[in-house]
C-alpha positions as a LaTeX table, in Angstrom:
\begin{tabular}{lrrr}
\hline
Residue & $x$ (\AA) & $y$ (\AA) & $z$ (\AA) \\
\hline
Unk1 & $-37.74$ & 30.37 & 54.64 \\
Unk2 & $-40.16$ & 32.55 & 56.40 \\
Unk3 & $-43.42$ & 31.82 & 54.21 \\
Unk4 & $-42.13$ & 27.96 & 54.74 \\
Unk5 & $-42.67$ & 28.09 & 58.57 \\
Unk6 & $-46.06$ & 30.20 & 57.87 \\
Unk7 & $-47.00$ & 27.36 & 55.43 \\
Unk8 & $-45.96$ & 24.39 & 57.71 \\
Unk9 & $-47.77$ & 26.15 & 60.55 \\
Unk10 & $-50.88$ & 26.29 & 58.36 \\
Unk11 & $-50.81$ & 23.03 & 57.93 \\
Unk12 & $-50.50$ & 21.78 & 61.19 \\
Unk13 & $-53.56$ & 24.19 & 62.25 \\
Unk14 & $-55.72$ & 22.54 & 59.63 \\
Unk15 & $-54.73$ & 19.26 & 60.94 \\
Unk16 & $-55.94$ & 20.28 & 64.26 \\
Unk17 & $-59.12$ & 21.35 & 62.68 \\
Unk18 & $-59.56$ & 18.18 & 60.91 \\
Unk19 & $-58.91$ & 16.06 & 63.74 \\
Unk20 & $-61.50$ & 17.96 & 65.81 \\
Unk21 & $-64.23$ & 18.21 & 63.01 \\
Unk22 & $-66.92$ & 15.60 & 63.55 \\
Unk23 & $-68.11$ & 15.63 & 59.51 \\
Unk24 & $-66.32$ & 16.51 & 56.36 \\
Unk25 & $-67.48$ & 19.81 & 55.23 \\
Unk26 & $-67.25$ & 21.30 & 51.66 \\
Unk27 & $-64.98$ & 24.41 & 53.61 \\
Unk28 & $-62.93$ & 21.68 & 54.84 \\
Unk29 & $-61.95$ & 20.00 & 51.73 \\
Unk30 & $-61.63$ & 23.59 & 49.84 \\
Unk31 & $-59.46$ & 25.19 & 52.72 \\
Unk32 & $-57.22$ & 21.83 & 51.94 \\
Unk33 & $-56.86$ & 23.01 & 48.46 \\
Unk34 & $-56.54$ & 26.65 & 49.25 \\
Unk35 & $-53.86$ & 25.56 & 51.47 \\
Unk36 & $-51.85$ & 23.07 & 49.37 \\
Unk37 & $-49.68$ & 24.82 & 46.68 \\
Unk38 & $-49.41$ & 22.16 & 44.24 \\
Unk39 & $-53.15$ & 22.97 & 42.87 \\
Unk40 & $-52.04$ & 26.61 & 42.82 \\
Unk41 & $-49.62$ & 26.04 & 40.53 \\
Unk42 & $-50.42$ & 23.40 & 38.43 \\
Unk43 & $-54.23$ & 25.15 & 37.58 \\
Unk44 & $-57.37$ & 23.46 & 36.60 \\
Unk45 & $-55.97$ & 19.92 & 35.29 \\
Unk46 & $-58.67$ & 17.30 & 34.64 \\
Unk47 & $-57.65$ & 15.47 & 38.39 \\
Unk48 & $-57.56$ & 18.83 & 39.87 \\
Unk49 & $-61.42$ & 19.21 & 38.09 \\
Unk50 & $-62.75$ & 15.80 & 39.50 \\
Unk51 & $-61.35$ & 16.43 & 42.80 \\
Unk52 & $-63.59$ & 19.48 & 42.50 \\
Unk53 & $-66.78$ & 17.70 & 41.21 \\
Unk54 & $-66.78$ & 14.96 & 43.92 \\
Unk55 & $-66.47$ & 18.17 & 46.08 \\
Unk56 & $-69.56$ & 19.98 & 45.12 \\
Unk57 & $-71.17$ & 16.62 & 45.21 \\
Unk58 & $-70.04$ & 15.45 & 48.68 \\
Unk59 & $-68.59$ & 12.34 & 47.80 \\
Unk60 & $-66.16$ & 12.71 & 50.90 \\
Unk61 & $-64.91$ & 9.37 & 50.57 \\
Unk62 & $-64.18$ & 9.83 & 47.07 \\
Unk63 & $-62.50$ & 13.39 & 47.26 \\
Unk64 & $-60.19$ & 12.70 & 50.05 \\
Unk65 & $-59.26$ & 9.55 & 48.09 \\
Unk66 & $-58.94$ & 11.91 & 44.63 \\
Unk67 & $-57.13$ & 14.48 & 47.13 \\
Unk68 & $-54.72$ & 11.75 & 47.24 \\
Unk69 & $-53.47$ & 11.62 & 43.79 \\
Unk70 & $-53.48$ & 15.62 & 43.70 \\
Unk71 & $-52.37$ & 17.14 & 46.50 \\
Unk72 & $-49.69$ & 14.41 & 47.02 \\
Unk73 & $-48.98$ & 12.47 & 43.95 \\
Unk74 & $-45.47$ & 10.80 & 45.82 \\
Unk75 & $-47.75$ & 9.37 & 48.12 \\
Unk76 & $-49.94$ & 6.14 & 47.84 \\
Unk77 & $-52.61$ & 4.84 & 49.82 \\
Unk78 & $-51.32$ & 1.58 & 51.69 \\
Unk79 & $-53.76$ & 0.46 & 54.22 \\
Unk80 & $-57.51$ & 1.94 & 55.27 \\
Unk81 & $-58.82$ & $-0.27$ & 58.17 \\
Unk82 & $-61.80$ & $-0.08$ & 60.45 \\
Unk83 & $-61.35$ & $-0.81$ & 63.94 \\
Unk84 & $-62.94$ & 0.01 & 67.01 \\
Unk85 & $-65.01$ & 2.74 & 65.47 \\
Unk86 & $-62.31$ & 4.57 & 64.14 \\
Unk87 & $-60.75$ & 4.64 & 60.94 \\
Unk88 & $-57.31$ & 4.12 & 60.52 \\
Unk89 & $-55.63$ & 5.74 & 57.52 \\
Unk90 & $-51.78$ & 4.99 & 56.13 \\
Unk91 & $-50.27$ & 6.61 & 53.49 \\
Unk92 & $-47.02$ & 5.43 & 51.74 \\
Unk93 & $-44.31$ & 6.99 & 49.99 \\
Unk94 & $-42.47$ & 3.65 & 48.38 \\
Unk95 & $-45.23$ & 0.73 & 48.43 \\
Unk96 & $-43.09$ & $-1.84$ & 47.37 \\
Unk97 & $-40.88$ & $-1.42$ & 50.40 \\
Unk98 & $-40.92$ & $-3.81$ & 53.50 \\
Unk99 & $-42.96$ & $-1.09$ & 56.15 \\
Unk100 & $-39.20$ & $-1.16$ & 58.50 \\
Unk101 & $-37.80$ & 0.69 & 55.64 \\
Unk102 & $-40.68$ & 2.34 & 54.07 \\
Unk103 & $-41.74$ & 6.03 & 55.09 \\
Unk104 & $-45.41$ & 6.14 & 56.57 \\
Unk105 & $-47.91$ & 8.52 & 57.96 \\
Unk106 & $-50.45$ & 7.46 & 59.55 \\
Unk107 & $-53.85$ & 9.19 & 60.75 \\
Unk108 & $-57.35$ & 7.98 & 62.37 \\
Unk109 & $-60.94$ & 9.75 & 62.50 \\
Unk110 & $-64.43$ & 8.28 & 62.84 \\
Unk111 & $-64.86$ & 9.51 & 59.53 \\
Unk112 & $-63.01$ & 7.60 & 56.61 \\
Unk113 & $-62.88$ & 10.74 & 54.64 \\
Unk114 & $-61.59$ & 13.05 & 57.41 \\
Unk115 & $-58.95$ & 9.99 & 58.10 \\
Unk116 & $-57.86$ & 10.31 & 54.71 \\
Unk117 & $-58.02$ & 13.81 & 54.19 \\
Unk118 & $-55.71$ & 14.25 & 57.68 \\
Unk119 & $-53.32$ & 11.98 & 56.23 \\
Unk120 & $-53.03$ & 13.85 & 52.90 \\
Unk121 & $-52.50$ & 17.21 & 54.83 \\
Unk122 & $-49.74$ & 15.15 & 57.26 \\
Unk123 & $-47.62$ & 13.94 & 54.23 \\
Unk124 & $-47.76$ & 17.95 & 52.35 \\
Unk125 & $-46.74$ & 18.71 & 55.59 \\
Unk126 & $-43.80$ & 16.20 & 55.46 \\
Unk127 & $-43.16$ & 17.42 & 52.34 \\
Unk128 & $-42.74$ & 20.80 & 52.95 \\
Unk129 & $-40.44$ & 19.55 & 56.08 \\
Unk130 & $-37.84$ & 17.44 & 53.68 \\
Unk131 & $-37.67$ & 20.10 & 51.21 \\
Unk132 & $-34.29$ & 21.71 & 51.09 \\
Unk133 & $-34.38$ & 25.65 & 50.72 \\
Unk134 & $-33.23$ & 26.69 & 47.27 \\
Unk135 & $-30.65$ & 29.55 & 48.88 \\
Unk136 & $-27.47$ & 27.71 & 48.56 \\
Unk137 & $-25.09$ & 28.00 & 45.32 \\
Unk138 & $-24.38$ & 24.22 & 42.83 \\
Unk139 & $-20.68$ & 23.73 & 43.67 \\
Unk140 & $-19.11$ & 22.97 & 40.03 \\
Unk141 & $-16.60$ & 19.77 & 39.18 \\
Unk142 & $-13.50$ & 21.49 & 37.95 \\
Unk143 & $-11.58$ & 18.16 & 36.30 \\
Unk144 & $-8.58$ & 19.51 & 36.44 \\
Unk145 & $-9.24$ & 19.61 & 40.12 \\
Unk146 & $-9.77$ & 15.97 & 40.44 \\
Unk147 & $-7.30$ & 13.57 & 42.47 \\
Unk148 & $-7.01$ & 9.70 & 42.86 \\
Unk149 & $-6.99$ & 8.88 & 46.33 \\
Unk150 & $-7.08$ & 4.98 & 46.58 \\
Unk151 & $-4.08$ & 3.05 & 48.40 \\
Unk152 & $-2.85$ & $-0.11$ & 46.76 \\
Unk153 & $-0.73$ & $-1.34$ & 49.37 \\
\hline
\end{tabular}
């Protein structure tokens, strides 16, 4: 529970950072992965790889949108629009939901890869909010135990 507040206050530090940055920087992007534990664990895949590549190439626009489908595979890019010299970044976690119902996060930078990047880093940080700790015990179905409770009056 501990390294979960440490991690979730990491991540709202680097948001701060991002949102305050005036360029995308090749630290940026790799403190991002250094920071997300999904890379971590799942090692050099061949996303993981490009994600790297555009990197080292500074393809910002392309990273943060290949940061997308790494660091946060739930989530989908739903709407990118310009507007009044800043970009305005939405990420979705059910696209084919109505956006009343559907779960957002939402971010804006001058820089369309910063915008996108910030968004990635705000939904790892939702993730890490809506994820239950694993410290509580399955309760097990005894049939036996099992009782019809309906009234047909």
């Amino acid at each position: 529970m501990l390294y979960q507040l440490e991690h979730s206050e990491r991540l709202a530090a680097l948001v701060n950072r991002l949102n305050s940055a005036a360029q995308p920087t090749e630290a940026a992007f790799i403190e991002v992965l250094e920071t997300s534990e999904r890379v971590a664990h799942a090692g050099q895949g061949r996303a993981a790889a490009n994600l790297k590549r555009l990197i080292s190439c500074e393809a910002w626009t392309e990273a943060a949108l290949a940061s997308i489908e790494v660091l946060t595979p739930r989530w989908k890019l739903c709407r990118l629009i310009y507007d009044g010299g800043e970009w305005f970044c939405s990420l979705s976690s059910h696209r084919d939901l109505p956006d009343w119902l559907d779960q957002v996060i939402e971010s804006h930078h001058r820089d369309i890869g910063l915008s996108i990047l910030t968004a990635v880093v705000e939904a790892m940080r939702n993730d890490d909010a809506n994820r239950t700790p694993q410290t509580h015990k399955r309760l097990r179905v005894m049939p036996e135990a099992l009782v019809l409770c309906e009234n047909f009056f």
